[in-house]
C-alpha positions in Angstrom: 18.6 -10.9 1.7 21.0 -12.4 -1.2 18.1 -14.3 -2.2 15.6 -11.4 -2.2 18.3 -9.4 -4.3 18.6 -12.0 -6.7 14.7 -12.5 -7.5 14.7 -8.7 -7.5 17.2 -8.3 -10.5 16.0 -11.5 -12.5 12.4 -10.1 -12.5 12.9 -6.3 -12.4 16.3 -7.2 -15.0 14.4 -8.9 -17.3 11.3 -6.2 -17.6 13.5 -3.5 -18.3 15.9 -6.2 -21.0 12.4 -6.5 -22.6 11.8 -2.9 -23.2 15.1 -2.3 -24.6 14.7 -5.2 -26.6 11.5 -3.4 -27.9 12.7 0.0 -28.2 15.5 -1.4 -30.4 13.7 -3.0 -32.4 11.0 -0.3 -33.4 13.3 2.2 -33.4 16.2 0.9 -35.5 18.5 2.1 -32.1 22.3 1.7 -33.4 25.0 0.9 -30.5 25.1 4.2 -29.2 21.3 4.6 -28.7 21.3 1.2 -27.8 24.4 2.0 -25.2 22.8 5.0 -23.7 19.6 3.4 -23.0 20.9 0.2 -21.8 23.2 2.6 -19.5 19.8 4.9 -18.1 18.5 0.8 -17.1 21.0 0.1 -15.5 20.6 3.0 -13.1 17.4 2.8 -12.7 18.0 -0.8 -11.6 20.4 -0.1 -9.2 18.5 3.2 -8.3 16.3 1.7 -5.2 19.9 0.0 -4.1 21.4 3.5 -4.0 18.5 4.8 -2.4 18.6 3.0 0.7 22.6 3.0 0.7 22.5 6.7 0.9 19.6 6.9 3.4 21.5 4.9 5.9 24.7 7.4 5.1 22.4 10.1 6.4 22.6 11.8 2.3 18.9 12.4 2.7 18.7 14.6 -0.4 20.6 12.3 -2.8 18.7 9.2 -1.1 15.1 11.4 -2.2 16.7 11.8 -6.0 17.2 8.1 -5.9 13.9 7.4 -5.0 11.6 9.5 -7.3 13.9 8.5 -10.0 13.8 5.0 -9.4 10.1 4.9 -8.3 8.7 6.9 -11.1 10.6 4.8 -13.8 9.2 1.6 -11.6 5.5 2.7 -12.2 6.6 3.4 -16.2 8.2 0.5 -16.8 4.8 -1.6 -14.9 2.3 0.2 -17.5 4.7 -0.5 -20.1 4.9 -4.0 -19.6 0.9 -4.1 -19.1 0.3 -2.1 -22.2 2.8 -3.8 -24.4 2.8 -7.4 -23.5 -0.9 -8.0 -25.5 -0.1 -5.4 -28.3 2.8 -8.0 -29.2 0.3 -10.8 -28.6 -1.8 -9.2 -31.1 0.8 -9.1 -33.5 1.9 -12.5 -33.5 -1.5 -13.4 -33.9 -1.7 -11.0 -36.9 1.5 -12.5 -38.2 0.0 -15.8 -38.1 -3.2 -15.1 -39.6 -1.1 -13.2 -42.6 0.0 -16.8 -43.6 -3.1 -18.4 -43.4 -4.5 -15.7 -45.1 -2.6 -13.5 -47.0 -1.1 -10.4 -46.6 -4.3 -8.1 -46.8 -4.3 -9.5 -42.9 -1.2 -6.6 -42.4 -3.7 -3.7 -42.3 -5.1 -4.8 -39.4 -1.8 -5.5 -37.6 0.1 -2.2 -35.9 4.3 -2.4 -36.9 6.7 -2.7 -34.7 7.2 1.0 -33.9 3.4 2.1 -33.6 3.0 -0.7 -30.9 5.9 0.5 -28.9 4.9 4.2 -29.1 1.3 3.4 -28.2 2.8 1.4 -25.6 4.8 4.6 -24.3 2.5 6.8 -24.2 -0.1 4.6 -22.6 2.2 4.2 -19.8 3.0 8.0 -19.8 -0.7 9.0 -19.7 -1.3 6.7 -17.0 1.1 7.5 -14.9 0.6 11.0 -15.0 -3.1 10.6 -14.1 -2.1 8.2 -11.2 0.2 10.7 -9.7 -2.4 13.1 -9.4 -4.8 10.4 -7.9 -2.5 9.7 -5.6 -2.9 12.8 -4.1 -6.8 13.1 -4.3 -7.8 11.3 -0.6 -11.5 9.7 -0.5 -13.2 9.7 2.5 -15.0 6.7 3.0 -18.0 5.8 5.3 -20.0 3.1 6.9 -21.8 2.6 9.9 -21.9 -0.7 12.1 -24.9 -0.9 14.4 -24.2 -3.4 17.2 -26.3 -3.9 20.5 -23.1 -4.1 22.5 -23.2 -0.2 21.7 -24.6 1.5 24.6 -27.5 3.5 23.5 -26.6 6.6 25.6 -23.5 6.8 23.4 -25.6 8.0 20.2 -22.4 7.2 18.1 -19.0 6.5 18.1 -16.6 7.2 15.5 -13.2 5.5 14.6 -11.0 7.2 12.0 -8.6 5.0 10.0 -5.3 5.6 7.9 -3.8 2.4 6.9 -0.2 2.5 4.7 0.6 5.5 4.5 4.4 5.3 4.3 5.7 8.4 5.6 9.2 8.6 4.0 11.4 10.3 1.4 8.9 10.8 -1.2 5.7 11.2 1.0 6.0 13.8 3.1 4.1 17.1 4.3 1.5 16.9 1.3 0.2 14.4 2.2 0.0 14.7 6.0 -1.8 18.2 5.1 -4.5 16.1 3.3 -4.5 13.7 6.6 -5.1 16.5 9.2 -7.8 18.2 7.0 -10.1 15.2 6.7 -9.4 14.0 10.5 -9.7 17.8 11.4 -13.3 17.7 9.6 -14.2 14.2 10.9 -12.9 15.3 14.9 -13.1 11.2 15.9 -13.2 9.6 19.4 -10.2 7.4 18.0 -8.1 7.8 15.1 -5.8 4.1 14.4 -3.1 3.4 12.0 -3.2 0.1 10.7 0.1 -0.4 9.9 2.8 0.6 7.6 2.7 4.5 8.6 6.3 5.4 7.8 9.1 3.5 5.2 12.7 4.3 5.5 14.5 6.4 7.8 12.3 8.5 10.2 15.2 10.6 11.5 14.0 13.6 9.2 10.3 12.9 9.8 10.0 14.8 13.6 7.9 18.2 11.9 5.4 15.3 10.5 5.3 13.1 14.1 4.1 16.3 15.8 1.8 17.0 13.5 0.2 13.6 13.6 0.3 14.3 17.7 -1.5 17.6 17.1 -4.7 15.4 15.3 -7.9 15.3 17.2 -8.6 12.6 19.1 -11.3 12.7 22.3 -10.1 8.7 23.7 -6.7 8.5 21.8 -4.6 7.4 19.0 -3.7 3.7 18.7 -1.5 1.6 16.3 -0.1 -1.3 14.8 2.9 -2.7 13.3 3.1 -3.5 9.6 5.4 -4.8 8.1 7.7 -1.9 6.4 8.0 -0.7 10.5 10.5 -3.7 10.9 11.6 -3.2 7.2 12.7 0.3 8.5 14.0 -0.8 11.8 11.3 -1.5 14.1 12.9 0.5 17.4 12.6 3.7 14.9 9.5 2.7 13.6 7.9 3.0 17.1 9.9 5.7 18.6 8.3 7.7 15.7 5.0 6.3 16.0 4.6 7.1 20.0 6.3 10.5 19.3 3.3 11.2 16.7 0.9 10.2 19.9 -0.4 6.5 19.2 -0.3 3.9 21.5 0.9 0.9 19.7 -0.8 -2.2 20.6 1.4 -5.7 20.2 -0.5 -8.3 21.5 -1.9 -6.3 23.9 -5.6 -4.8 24.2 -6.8 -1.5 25.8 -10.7 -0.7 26.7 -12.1 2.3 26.2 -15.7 3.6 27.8 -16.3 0.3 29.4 -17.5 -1.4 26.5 -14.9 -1.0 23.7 -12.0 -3.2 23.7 -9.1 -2.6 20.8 -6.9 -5.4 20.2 -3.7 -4.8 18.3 -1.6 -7.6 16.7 1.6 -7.9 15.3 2.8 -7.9 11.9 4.1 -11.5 10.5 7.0 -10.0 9.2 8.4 -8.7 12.3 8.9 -12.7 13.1 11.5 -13.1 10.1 13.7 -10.2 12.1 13.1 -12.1 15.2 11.6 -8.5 16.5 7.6 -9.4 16.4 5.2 -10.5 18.5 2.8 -11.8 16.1 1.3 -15.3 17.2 -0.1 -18.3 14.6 -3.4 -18.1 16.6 -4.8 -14.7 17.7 -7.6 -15.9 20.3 -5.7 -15.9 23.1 -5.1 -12.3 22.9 -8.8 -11.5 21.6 -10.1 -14.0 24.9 -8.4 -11.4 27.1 -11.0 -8.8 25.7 -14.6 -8.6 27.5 -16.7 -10.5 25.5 -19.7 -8.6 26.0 -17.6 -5.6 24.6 -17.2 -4.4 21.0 -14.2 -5.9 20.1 -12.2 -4.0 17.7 -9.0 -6.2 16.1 -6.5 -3.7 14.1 -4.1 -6.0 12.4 -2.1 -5.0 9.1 -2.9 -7.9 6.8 -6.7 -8.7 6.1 -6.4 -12.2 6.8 -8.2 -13.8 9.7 -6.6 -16.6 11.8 -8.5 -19.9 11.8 -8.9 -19.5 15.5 -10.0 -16.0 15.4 -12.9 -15.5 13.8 -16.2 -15.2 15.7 -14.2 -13.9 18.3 -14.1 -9.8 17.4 -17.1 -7.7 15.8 -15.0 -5.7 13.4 -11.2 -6.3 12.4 -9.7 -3.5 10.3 -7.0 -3.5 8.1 -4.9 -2.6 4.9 -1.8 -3.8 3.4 -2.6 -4.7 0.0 -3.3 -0.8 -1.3 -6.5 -2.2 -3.6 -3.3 -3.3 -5.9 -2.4 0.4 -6.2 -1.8 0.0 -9.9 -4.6 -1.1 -12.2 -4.1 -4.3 -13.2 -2.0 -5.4 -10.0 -5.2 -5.9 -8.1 -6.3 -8.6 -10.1 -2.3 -10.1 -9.1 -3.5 -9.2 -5.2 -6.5 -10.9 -5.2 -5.2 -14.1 -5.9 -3.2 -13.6 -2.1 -5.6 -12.2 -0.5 -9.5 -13.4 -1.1 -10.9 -10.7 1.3 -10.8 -7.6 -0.4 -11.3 -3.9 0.1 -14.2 -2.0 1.6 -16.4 -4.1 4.3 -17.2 -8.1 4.4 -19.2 -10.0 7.2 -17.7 -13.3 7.8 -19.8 -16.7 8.3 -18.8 -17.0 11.6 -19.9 -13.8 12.9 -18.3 -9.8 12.8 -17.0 -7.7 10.5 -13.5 -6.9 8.9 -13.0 -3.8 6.7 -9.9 -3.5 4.4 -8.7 -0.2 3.5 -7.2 0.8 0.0 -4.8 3.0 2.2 -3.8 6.4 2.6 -0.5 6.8 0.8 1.8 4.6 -1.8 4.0 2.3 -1.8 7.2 2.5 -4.2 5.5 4.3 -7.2 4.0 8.0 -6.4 1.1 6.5 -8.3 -2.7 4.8 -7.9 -4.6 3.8 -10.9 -8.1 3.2 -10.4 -7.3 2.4 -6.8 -7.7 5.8 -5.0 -6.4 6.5 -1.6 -8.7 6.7 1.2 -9.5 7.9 4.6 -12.0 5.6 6.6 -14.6 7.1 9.0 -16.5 4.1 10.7 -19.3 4.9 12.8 -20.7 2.6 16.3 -24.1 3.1 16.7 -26.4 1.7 18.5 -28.7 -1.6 17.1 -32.3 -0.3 16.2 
């Protein structure tokens, strides 16, 4: 934890010393501009430190201040950084070039103060637009024809939500966007694939019976991501079974005689010593029928060296399609198998979902939220 809280203030320290480095430099601050900004950092610093201090006090309200101050100023500062960092580039370039060739070079070259204002409200404007896209769920949709599908069954449909993180900022908005798409879609199974609450779930029993109210003909089942052990994993899954799901940890369940879920383990629950997760999955997928339709929900979208060939369709989420253009192109680098649906070499499927709510900002850009509707049917 020391460790982790150390990396945290060097890197998050350091982005928020470089824009007070820039905003007193393009906008002349004296020491009390300087002071006052350097004091609204500090806060917003410590903000996601206070946050969780006051949610484990039980000061729910003052914990939810925290955390839309802190996150929202997190998601600035991000765009800032992205938008800024080559607009300075650009004008050391343009410096450099005004001594090779003279100062006609300057007009091409934005001052110190235009850069940071464009930098602003670049960061602004996208923010703003990724709040509100945030809130705008896709549905998306495929269909997976197998002949392990009986053809009496016509078609099968599995509902997904993947990261949603039920917790002080996400709340009944976005469970009212939930139950209207699963409402509309009325599945045979609706699974969370990890990740469906972050913090303190104490205050979220209205939203747990709501989830339980969701349609859902063969059931509601679950997995373990990694903010449920972040959160306190006994919490985690007394919330989770409240809101209906069965939550599958290295277990499987079969369903119509030739559907078999399998549900893994988070990694992370290892580093609490509270998880189940295992370096090689097939011994839990070989207790599955293999003639069934193996369906593996696991939170990260990586498969195991030992598992693959041995389900027809993992799903999964985690990664939030990088939530915040450009940190998908920082996601990718971690995790080669990206969103939307991929067929591996050695036989079956795995689908990644973008996810259904945020994590930490209020805010997607260019990496809306989504709702998954994955249709069985029978091979042609």
């Amino acid at each position: 934890m020391r460790a982790f809280m150390l990396f945290y203030l060097a890197i998050y320290g350091s982005m928020n010393g470089y824009l007070l480095w820039r905003a007193k430099g393009a906008l002349s601050l004296g020491l009390k501009g300087t002071t006052l900004i350097g004091f609204w950092i500090i806060m917003m610093v410590a903000a996601p430190v206070a946050m969780h201090l006051c949610e484990r006090a039980g000061m729910e309200k003052t914990a939810r201040l925290f955390a839309w101050a802190g996150w929202c100023w997190l998601g600035f500062i991000f765009l800032f950084i992205c938008a800024s960092l080559p607009l300075d580039i650009f004008r050391a370039a343009g410096a450099l070039l005004r001594l090779v060739f003279g100062p006609k070079m300057a007009a091409f070259v934005p001052g110190s103060k235009l850069a940071f204002l464009t930098a602003v409200s670049l960061s602004l404007t996208g923010n703003v637009y990724g709040f509100f896209e945030a809130r705008a769920i896709r549905t998306e949709r495929i269909v997976i024809h197998s002949s392990k599908v009986p053809k009496g069954i016509g078609r099968f449909r599995i509902v997904q939500i993947s990261d949603v993180h039920f917790g002080l900022i996400l709340r009944e908005g976005l469970m009212s966007s939930i139950a209207r798409v699963v409402d509309q879609a009325q599945p045979d199974i609706l699974v969370s694939t990890g990740d469906l609450v972050d913090g303190a779930s104490s205050s979220l029993d209205g939203l747990s019976s709501r989830l339980a109210a969701l349609p859902a003909r063969d059931g509601k089942f679950a997995v373990t991501g990694n903010h449920e052990f972040y959160a306190g994993i006994e919490q985690s899954l007394a919330f989770t079974k409240k809101a209906g799901f069965t939550v599958l940890r290295q277990e499987k369940t079969a369903i119509g005689g030739w559907l078999t879920l399998v549900g893994v383990d988070d990694p992370a629950g290892s580093r609490f010593k509270e998880g189940k997760a295992l370096p090689d999955e097939k011994p839990v997928l070989d207790l599955a029928v293999p003639s069934s339709f193996i369906v593996l929900l696991k939170h990260q979208p990586v498969v195991e060296k030992g598992a693959a060939g041995h389900f027809d369709l993992q799903l999964s989420g985690h990664i939030h399609g990088g939530q915040i253009f450009p940190f998908n192109f920082v996601v990718r680098l971690s995790y080669p198998l990206w969103c939307g649906l991929t067929k591996l070499p050695e036989g079956g499927e795995v689908y990644v979902s973008r996810g259904t709510g945020t994590w930490g900002p209020p805010v997607r850009l260019f990496e809306p939220p989504e709702i998954t509707i994955i249709d069985l049917e029978p091979a042609h």
